[in-house]
N, C-alpha and C positions, 0 to 999 in steps of 0.2 A: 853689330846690328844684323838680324838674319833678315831673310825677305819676307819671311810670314811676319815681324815685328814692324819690318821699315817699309820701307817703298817698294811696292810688289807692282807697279800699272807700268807700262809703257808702249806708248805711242809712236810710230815711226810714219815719219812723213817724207815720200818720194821728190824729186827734181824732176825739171823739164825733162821731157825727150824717153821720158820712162816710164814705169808704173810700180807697184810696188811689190812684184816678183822678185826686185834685187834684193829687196832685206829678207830671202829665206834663210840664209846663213845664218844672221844675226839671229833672227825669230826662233832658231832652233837651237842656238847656243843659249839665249836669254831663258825659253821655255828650260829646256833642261836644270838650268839653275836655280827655277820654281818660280819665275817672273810670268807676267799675265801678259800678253802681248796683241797688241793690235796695230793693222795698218791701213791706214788711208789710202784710199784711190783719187787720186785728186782729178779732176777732168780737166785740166790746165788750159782750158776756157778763159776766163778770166781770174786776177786776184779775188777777189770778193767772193767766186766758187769755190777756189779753193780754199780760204778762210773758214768757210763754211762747213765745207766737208769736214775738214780736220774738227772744227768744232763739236760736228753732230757725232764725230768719234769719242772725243771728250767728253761730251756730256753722256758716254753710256760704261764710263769709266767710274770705278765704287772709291775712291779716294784719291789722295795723292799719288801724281803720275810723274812722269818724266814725259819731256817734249823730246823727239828727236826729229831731225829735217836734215834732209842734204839737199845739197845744191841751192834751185830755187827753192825749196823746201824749206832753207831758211829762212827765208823772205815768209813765206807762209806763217811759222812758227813765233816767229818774232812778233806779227798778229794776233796769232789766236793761243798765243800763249801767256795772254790776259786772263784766258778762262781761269775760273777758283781751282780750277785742281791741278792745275801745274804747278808744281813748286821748284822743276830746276827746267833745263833748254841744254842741249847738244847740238854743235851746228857740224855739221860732217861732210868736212871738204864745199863747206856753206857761205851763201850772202847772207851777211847780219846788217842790214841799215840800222840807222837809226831814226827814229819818232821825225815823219814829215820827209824821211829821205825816200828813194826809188831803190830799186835793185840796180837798173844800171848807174844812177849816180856814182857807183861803188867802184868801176872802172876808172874814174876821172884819175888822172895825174900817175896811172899805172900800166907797165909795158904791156903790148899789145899781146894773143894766146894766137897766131897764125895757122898753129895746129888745131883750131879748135872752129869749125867753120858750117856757118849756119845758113842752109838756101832756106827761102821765104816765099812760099804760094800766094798766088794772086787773091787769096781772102786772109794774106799777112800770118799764117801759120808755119811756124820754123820747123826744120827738121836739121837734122844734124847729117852734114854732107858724108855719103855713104863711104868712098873713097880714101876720107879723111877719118872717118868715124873710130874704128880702134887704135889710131895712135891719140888721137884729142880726146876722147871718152875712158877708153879699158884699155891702155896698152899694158898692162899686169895683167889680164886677163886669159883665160884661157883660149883659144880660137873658136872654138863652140861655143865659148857665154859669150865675146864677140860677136858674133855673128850673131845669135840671138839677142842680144839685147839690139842690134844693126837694126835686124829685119821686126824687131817686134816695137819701136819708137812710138811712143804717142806724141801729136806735134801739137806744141805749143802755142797759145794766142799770144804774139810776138806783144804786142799794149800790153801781156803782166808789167813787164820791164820797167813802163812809165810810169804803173801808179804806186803812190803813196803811201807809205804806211802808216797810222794813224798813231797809234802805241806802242813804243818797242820793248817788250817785257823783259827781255833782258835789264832793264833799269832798275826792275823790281827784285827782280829774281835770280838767282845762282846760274852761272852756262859754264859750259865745256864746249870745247873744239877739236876736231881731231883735224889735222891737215897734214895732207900727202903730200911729201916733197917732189914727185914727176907729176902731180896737178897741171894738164895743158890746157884745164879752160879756163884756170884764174892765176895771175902771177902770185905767186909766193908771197910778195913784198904787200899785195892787195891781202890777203889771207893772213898774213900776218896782224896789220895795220885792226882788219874788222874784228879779230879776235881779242886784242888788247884792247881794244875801244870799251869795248861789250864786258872788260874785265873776267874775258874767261879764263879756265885753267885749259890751259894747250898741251896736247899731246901729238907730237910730230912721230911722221911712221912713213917708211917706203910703201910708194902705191901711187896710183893715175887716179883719175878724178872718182870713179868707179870704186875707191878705196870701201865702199860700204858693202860691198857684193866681193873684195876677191880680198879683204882684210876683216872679215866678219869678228874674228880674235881679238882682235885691237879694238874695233869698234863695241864691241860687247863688252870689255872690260872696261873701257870709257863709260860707257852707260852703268854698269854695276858701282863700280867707284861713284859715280851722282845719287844716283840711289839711296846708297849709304849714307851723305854726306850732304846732303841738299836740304835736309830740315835744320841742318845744327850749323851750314854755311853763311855765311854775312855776303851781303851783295858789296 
């Protein structure tokens, strides 16, 4: 199936602490391949904005699309990937709750990420401690995209975390997972667990949590492979 025949849309949805300057790799591998690509800026305010936004990107999407989300962006996706023109979900080194769970529920019963260490301002917005930042975040990365993604963080409204997710599309719908095995802001054993739950098809790949920005290769062929294969797939 080519891409002018199958699934030509795709959607990329950023994680906490970020924006969505990390998916240029991907954007330019996927564009080169003839895919249509767009990314959401999520203003990671609250759940419900960012649901939102991802939406209002959806809805200016001409067909069947791919969701992609990393990190919290799973959590996002897993939301708004209800809308009619999603028909598969990639979670990329992501939270997938499920229907009525939190994103932090997700850590329950799973080792702690030490490396991964988050200060919180007095109006409860996280940032990812700076000291700590490229070994917990990008330690594959280059020192320069380090730094840059360090010094360029959007912080978080720490309450995404608590709320709830209403519908989790994956129940519906086809997903992929790609997960980094040096992942230091979620244990393995948690990443594994959401990915099987969710029934996805997993692709494991050396890389830190950042795997979407310094593994663009891997992650692009995960998304083209759904592409292909997400109309004709059984959930």
């Amino acid at each position: 199936m080519s891409t002018i025949e199958g699934i030509k849309n795709v959607v990329l949805v950023h994680g906490a602490f970020a924006d969505g300057s990390g998916w240029r790799g991907v954007y330019e591998n996927l564009t080169g391949r003839g895919y249509t690509v767009a990314i959401v800026q999520n203003p990671l305010t609250s759940f419900e904005d960012d649901v939102a936004a991802t939406k209002r990107v959806l809805d200016k999407q001409d067909g069947p699309t791919i969701l992609v989300g990393h990190s919290w962006g799973g959590t996002v996706i897993t939301e708004a990937g209800s809308h009619d023109n999603v028909v598969g979900l990639i979670y990329v080194a992501a939270l997938i709750p499920d229907s009525g769970e939190t994103s932090g529920q997700q850590y329950d019963g799973f080792a702690a990420t030490p490396e991964f260490v988050i200060d919180i301002d007095d109006e409860g917005f996280g940032y990812l401690n700076r000291d700590k930042f490229t070994v917990g975040f990008a330690a594959d990365a280059s020192a320069a995209d380090a730094a840059f993604l360090r010094d360029s963080q959007v912080p978080v409204n720490m309450a995404v975390f608590g709320a709830a997710v209403g519908t989790a599309a994956w129940r519906d719908k086809p997903s992929w997972a790609v997960i980094a095995t040096e992942d230091n802001a979620f244990d393995q054993a948690m990443l594994q667990h959401m990915a099987h739950r969710a029934g996805a098809e997993v692709t494991t790949t050396p890389g830190s949590h950042a795997v979407y920005l310094t593994q663009p290769g891997v992650v692009s062929d995960v998304i083209v492979a759904a592409a292909e294969n997400a109309l004709t797939r059984a959930v």
